[in-house]
Steps between C-alpha positions, in 0.01 A plus 500: 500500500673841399590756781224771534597893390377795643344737328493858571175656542550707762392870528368481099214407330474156408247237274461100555345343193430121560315269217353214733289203432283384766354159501127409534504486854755817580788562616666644762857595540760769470564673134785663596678597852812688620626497830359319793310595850830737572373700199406454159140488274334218353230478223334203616142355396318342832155358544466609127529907517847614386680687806794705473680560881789709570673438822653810674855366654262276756306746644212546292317370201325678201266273330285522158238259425320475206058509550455183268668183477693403178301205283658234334697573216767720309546853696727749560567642809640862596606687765569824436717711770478878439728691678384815663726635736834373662432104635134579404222405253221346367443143386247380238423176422336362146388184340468493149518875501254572756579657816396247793695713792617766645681669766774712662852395631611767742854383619699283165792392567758724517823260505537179398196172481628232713665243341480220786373219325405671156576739203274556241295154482249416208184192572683492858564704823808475724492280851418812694166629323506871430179502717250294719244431242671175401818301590783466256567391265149474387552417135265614200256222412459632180707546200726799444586603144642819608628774737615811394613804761577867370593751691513855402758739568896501649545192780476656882848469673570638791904439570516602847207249615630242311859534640381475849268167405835361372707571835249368733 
């Protein structure tokens, strides 16, 4: 299995496009995750609604749920992350096009996703689940044909924070 990679959506605007195929009877699992319950997001699809949860460093949750749940068959899945202030925005989710959620993530993390247990994962979350709405790894039951993530605008750095991660 390759290594997971991070990917650097912090502090900028940022799509996930994901062409699914869910079985007759549903399926539940995680699209795609990054991070774990240290700190990270996951779009994940539980009890049939697609849910996208970012985890603030451990200390609190923002969550997105979609008001239907997904049928059987192709789809494709977005989050969309819209960046409207420093570690803030809104998130919007869509199936087929349609917006299914909303809401508002106040606090985004500023430094770096934890990486205990998981980079950027596709079908799959790490062992420590980015939140408590399922346990990892809780793969996809359906079929994945694709993931795409684009992010818009320069990558955030931040040298001095990252320097004093690195000596601790």
């Amino acid at each position: 299995m390759p290594e997971p990679v991070a990917v650097n959506v912090r502090n900028r605007s940022h799509l996930i496009r994901a062409d699914v195929e869910l079985p007759a009877g549903g399926a539940d699992g995680v699209v795609v995750a990054q991070g774990s319950l240290l700190g990270g997001w996951s779009l994940f699809v539980r009890d049939g609604r697609l849910t996208w949860v970012h985890n603030f460093v451990g200390l609190e949750t923002h969550s997105v749920h979609a008001a239907a749940p997904l049928t059987p068959g192709p789809h494709l899945l977005e989050m969309r992350f819209t960046r409207t202030s420093d570690h803030q925005g809104t998130v919007e989710l869509a199936i087929d096009g349609m917006v299914a959620g909303r809401g508002d993530v106040p606090r985004f993390t500023a430094t770096r996703f934890s990486i205990t247990g998981a980079g950027l994962t596709v079908g799959r979350g790490g062992g420590l689940a980015v939140c408590d709405d399922y346990a990892g790894p809780f793969p996809f039951g359906g079929r994945i044909v694709r993931v795409v993530v684009e992010v818009d605008g320069a990558p955030f750095a931040d040298p001095e924070d990252e320097a004093a991660i690195a000596t601790q």
